[in-house]
C-alpha positions in Angstrom: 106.3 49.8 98.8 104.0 52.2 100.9 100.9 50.6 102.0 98.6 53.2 100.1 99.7 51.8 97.1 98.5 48.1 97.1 94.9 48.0 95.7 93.8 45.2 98.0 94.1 47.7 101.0 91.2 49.2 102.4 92.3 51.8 102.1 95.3 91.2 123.8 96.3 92.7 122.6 99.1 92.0 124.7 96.6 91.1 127.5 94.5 89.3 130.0 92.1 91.2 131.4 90.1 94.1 129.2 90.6 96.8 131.9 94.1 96.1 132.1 95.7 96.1 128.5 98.7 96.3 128.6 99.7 94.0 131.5 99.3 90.4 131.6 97.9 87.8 135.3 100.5 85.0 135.3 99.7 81.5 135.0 96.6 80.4 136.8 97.9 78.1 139.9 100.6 76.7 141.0 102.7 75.5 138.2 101.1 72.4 136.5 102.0 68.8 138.0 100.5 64.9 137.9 97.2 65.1 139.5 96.7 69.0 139.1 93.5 70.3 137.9 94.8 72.4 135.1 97.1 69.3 133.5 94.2 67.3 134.0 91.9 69.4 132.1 94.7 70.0 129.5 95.3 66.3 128.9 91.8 65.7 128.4 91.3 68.0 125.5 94.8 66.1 124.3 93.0 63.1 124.5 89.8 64.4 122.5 92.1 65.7 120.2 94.4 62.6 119.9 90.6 60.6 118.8 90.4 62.8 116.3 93.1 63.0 114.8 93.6 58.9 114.8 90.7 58.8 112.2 91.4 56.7 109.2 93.1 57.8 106.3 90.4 58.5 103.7 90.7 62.3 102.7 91.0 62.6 98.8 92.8 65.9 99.2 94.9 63.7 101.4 96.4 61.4 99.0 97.0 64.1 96.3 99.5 65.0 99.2 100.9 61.9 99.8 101.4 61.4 96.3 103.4 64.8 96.0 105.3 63.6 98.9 106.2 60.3 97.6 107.5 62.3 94.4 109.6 64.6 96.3 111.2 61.8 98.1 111.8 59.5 95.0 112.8 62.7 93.1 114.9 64.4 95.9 113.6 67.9 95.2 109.9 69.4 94.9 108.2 69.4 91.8 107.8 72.6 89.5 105.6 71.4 86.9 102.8 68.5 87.0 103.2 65.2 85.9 100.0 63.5 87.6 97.4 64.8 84.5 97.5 63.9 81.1 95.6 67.7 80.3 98.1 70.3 82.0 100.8 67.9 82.1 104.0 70.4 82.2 102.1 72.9 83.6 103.6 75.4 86.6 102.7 73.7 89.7 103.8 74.7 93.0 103.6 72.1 96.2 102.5 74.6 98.6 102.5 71.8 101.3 105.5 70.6 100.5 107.2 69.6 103.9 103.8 68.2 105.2 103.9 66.3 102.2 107.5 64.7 102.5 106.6 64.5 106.4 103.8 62.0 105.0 105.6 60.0 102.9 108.2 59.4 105.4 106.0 57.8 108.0 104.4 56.1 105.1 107.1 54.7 104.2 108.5 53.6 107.3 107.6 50.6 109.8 104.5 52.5 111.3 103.1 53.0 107.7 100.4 55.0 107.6 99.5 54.1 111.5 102.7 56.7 111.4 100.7 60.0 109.4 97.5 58.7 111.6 99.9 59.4 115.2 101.3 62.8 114.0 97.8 64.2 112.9 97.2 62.9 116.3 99.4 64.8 118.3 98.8 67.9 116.0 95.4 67.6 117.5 96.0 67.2 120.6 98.4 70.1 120.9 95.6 72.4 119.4 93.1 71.0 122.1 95.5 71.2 125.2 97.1 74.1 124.1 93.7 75.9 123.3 92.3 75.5 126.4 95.5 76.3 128.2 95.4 79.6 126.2 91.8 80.1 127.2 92.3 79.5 130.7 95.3 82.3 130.6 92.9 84.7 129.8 89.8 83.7 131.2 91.3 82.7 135.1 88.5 79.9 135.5 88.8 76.4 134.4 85.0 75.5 133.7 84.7 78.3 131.7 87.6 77.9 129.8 86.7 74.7 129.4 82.8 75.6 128.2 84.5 77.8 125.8 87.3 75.5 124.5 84.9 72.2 124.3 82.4 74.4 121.9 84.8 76.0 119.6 87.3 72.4 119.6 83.7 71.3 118.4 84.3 73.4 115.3 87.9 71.7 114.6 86.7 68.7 115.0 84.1 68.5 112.5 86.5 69.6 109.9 89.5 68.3 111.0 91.3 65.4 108.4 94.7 64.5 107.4 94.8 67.6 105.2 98.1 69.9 106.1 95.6 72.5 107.4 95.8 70.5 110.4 99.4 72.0 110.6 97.8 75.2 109.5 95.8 75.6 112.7 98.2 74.3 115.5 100.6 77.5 114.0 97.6 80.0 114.3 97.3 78.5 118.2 101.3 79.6 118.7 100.7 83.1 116.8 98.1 83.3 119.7 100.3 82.7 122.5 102.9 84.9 120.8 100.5 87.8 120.7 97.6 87.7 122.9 100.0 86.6 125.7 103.2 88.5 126.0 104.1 87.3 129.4 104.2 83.7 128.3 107.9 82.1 127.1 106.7 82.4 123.4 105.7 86.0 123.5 108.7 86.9 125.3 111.1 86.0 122.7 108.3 87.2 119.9 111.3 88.3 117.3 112.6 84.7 117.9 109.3 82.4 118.2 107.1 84.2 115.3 109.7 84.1 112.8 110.4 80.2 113.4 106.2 79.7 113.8 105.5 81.3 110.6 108.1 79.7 108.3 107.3 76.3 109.6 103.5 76.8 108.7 104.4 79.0 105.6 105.8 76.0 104.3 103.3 73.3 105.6 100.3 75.3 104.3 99.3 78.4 102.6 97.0 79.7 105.6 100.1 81.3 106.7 98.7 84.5 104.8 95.9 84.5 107.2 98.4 84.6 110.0 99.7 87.7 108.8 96.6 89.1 108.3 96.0 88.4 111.8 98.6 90.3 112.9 98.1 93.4 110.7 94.5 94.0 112.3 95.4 92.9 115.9 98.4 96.4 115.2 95.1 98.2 113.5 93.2 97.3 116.9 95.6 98.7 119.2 96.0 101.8 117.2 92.6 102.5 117.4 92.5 101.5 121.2 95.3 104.2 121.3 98.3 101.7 121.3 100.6 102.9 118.4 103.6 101.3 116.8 105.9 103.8 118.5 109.4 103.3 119.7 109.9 100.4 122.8 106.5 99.4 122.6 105.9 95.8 122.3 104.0 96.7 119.0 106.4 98.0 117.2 108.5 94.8 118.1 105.8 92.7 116.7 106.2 95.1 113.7 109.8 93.9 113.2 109.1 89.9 114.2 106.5 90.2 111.3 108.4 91.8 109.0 111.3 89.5 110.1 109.2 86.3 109.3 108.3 87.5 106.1 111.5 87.3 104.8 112.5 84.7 106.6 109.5 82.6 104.8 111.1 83.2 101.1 113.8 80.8 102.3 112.3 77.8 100.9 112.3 76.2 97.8 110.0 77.7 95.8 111.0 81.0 97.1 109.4 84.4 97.2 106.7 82.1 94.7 105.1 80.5 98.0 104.8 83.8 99.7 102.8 84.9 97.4 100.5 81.5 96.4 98.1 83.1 99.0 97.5 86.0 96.3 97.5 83.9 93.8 94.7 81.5 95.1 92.3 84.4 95.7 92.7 85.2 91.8 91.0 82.3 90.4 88.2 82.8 92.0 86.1 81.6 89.0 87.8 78.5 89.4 87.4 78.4 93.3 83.5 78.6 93.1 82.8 75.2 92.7 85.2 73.4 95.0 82.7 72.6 98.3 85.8 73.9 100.6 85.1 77.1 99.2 81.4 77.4 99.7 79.6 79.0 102.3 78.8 76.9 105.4 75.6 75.1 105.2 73.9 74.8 108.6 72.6 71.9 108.0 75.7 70.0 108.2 78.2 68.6 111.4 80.3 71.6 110.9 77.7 74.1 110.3 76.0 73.6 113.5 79.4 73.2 115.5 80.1 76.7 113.7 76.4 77.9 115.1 76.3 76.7 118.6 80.2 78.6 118.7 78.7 81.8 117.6 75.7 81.5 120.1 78.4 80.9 123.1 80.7 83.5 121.8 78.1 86.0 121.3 76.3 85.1 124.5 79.8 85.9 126.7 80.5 89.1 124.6 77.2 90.9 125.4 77.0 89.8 129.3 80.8 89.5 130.0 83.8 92.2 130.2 83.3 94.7 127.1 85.5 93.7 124.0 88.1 96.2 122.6 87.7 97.9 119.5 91.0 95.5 118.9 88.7 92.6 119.8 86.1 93.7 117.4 88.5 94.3 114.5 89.8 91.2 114.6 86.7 89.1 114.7 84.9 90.8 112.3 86.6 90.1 109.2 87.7 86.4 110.1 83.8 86.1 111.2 83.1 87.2 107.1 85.5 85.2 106.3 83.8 82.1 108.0 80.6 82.3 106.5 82.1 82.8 102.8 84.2 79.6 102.9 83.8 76.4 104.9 87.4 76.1 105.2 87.8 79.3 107.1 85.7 77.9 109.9 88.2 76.7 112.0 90.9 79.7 111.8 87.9 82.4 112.5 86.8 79.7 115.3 90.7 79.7 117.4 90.9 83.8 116.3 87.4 84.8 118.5 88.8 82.1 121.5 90.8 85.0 123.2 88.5 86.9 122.6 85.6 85.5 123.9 88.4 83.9 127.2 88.7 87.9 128.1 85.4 88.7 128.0 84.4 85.7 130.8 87.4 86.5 132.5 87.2 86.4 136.4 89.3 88.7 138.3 91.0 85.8 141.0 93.2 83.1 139.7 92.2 79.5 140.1 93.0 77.5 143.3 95.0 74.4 143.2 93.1 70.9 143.2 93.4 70.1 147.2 92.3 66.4 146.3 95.7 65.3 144.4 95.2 61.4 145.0 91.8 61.7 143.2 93.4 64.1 140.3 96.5 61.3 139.7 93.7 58.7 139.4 91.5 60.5 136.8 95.1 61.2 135.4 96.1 57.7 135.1 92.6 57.4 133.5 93.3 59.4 130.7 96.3 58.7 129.8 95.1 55.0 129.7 92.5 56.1 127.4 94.9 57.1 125.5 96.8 54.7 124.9 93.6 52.8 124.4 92.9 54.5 121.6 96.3 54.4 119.7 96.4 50.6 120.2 92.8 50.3 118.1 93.9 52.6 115.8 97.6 50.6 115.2 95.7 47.6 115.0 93.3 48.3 112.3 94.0 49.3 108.3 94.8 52.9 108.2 93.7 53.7 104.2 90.4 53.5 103.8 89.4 53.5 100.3 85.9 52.4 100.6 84.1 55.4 98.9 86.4 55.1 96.0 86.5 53.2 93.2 89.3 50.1 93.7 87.6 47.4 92.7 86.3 49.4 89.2 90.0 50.7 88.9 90.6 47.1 89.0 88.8 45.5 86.5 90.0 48.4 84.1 93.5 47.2 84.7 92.5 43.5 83.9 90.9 44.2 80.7 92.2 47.4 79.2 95.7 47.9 81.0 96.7 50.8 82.6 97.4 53.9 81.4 94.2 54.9 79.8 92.8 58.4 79.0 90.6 58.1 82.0 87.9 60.1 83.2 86.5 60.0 86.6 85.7 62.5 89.5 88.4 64.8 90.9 88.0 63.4 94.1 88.4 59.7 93.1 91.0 60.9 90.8 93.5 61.8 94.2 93.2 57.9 95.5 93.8 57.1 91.6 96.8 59.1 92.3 98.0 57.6 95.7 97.4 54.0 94.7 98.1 54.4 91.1 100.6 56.8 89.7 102.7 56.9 87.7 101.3 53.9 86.1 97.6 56.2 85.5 97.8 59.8 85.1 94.0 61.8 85.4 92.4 63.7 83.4 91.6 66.2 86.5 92.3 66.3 90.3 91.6 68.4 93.5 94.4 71.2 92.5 92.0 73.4 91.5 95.1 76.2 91.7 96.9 74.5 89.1 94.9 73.6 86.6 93.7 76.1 83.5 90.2 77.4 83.8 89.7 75.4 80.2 90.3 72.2 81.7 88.4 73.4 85.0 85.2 74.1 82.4 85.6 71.2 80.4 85.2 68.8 83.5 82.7 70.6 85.0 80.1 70.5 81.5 81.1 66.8 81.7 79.7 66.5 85.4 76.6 68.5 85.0 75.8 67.5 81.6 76.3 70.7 80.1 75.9 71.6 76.7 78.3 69.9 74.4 79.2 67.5 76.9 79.7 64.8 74.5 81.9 66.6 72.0 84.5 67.6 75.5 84.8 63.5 75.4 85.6 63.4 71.9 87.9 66.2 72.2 90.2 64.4 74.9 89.9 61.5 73.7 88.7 59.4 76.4 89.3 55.8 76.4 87.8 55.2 80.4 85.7 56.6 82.0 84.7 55.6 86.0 81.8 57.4 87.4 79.7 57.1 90.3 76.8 54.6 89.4 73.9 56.3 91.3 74.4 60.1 88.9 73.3 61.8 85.9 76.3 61.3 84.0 76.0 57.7 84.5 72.7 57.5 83.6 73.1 59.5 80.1 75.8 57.9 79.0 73.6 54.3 79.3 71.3 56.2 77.5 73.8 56.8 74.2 74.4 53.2 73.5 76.0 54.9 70.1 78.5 56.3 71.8 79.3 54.6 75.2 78.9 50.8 76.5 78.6 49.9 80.0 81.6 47.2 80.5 81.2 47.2 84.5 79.1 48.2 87.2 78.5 47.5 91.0 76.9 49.4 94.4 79.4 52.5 93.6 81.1 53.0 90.8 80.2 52.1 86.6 82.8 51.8 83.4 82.2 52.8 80.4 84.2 52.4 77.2 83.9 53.2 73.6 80.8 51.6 71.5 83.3 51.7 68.8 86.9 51.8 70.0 89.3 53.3 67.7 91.9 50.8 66.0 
């Protein structure tokens, strides 16, 4: 069936300019054409973001969405309760990705495979890079600094950027951009139109939609405190009504008004949140920490010797800036809010000239897009799982020798391949979903990890019949240690098996 599945697979406020608020420059140059400086520059940052998104598929988040997408296909509708764990199995659960996830296992399943999923996250990529820069540019009227300022915050995406449907997430907060921070352009023209379509189609591919709204509430708060109200024929009051609008537009789906309000629901298990890495504070000490740094150096740099900001510009950034540091995962939303921000604030008053040297532009084009293609010819040509960090060849030898099926215990990350390669055949005891599952279960795995107290009796409890850990960790190490209890019946560089001492008739 889908490749994934075979074990042998590797697998402006309305403006431009900060002394002019309420009108908008018009697009820098002459209109963009083969060889022109602007298109060039745009289709470089495609290209970056084409590489990046052509990574192989090896996100455990990742399959837990293919897997819901194979079961909405095979099922024809989207599932309501779960069916992947043997511990909340039955239990509410609500796809929140749902149409990413159908959009994945439709490519999956046909003839490009997962080279398919690895070509869409692709051009998702590259339409955030292009169409970030050509954002910046709009507001900042000079292509090296837009570029400066796109190439240091694309930095940020980059670093966290995987198959996950918050790619989706991010290319709809660079259209609720265009829609507001540029009201001249097509988009934010037809704003009752564009942000209603925008915001259902990422309300429904992921649940950073909420933060899209929030967006728009403090850009209105801005403006009012700039002195821009919500009155009667002013373009924020019509963003009022295209918000309000999209709302209710986004409860047409098939969860309902249920997915609207996920968001909200998310925030409330915050207990259960706390220990999911996506959910931490940054560490700077990481790829995406000091991508995240060197943004805020830049950003901070052009704010205090560029143009003023707004009070707008400085209600806006502030929370999403909180936001950033509290959770990793924010990083990339409060990285594409600050852009326009930081664009206006570098802006120059002349528009850009036109590139006089066209024969030397269409060459460097030529170049790119051969680069291009370069890339999406290694990438089709190599395996597009990549299941190296998880345990297939462990997995394996349970199957041999015990069958599958067991009450298995293993780590919630290797737990979404499990899943993806798998299911139904093995159900887990816990996965990524920390939303779903009860806080008992979320407890019980986590004294199993750490070796809290009691850990032994949580094993008992469930019944355990498996368990698959990595070799080199604590767990692994005490349960060698209670040779009562536990045998070791496999082991190699990553992952070790354990089984009963005494398995029950």
């Amino acid at each position: 069936m889908v490749s994934v599945l075979d074990p042998d697979e590797v697998l402006a406020p309305g403006s431009v300019t900060n002394a002019a608020p309420d009108t908008a420059g018009g697009e820098p140059g002459p209109r963009s054409r083969f060889g022109n400086l602007t298109w060039l520059f745009s289709a470089a940052f495609a290209m970056g973001g084409l590489k990046v998104g052509l990574a192989r598929l090896g996100d455990n988040s990742f399959f837990v969405h293919l897997t819901t997408g194979n079961w909405i296909l095979d099922h024809g509708s989207v599932p309501h309760h779960d069916v992947y764990s043997y511990t909340a199995a039955g239990r509410p659960f609500l796809a929140q990705s749902w149409l990413a996830e159908a959009l994945y296992s439709f490519l999956d399943r046909s003839a490009l495979g997962g080279f398919g999923i690895r070509l869409m996250m692709g051009i998702v990529a590259a339409g955030i890079g292009a169409a970030t820069f050509r954002l910046t540019l709009r507001l900042c009227r000079d292509r090296i600094r837009a570029a400066g300022i796109t190439l240091v915050a694309f930095a940020v995406i980059a670093a966290m950027y995987s198959a996950r449907p918050l790619g989706f997430g991010l290319l709809g907060l660079v259209g609720v951009l265009w829609i507001v921070e540029v009201p001249e352009s097509r988009i934010g023209q037809r704003l009752s139109i564009s942000l209603p379509i925008v915001m259902w189609l990422w309300g429904n591919v992921h649940g950073s939609m909420a933060l899209g709204f929030g967006y728009i509430a403090l850009h209105l708060i801005g403006r009012a405190a700039d002195g821009a109200l919500p009155r009667r024929g002013t373009r924020e009051i019509q963003i009022v009504r295209a918000a309000a609008v999209s709302l209710v537009t986004l409860c047409v789906n098939p969860y309902g008004p249920s997915l609207v309000l996920f968001p909200v629901e998310l925030l409330r298990k915050g207990s259960a949140l706390k220990d999911v890495v996506e959910w931490m504070s940054p560490s700077f000490h990481t790829t995406a920490g000091i991508s995240f740094a060197a943004w805020l150096i830049v950003a901070l740099s052009v704010l205090t010797l560029g143009k003023r900001p707004l009070r707008r510009d400085i209600i806006v950034a502030v929370p999403f800036l909180i936001m950033a540091l509290w959770a990793l995962r924010n990083l990339g939303v409060a990285t594409l809010v600050m852009v326009p921000i930081v664009a206006r604030s570098a802006a120059k008053d002349t528009e850009p000239s036109d590139d006089p040297t066209r024969a030397i532009g269409r060459l460097i084009g030529c170049g790119i897009v051969a680069l291009a293609l370069l890339f999406a010819a290694q990438a089709s040509a190599e395996a597009s799982y990549d299941a190296r960090s998880f345990s297939r060849d462990a997995y394996r030898y349970v199957a041999k020798n015990y069958g599958e099926g067991r009450r298995l215990f293993t780590t919630d990350a290797n737990a979404g391949w499990m899943l993806a390669a798998h299911f139904p055949k093995q159900r887990v005891f816990m996965d990524d979903r920390y939303d779903m599952f009860p806080q008992a279960v979320i407890d019980d795995y986590t004294s199993v990890s750490r070796l809290r107290s009691g850990w032994q009796r949580i094993l008992t409890h469930y019944r355990i019949e498996v368990i698959i850990w990595p070799t080199a960790s604590p767990l692994s190490e005490a349960l060698l240690l209670d040779t009562s209890q536990w045998k070791r019946a496999y082991r190699d560089k990553g992952w070790t098996v354990f089984v009963p001492a005494h398995p029950s008739s």
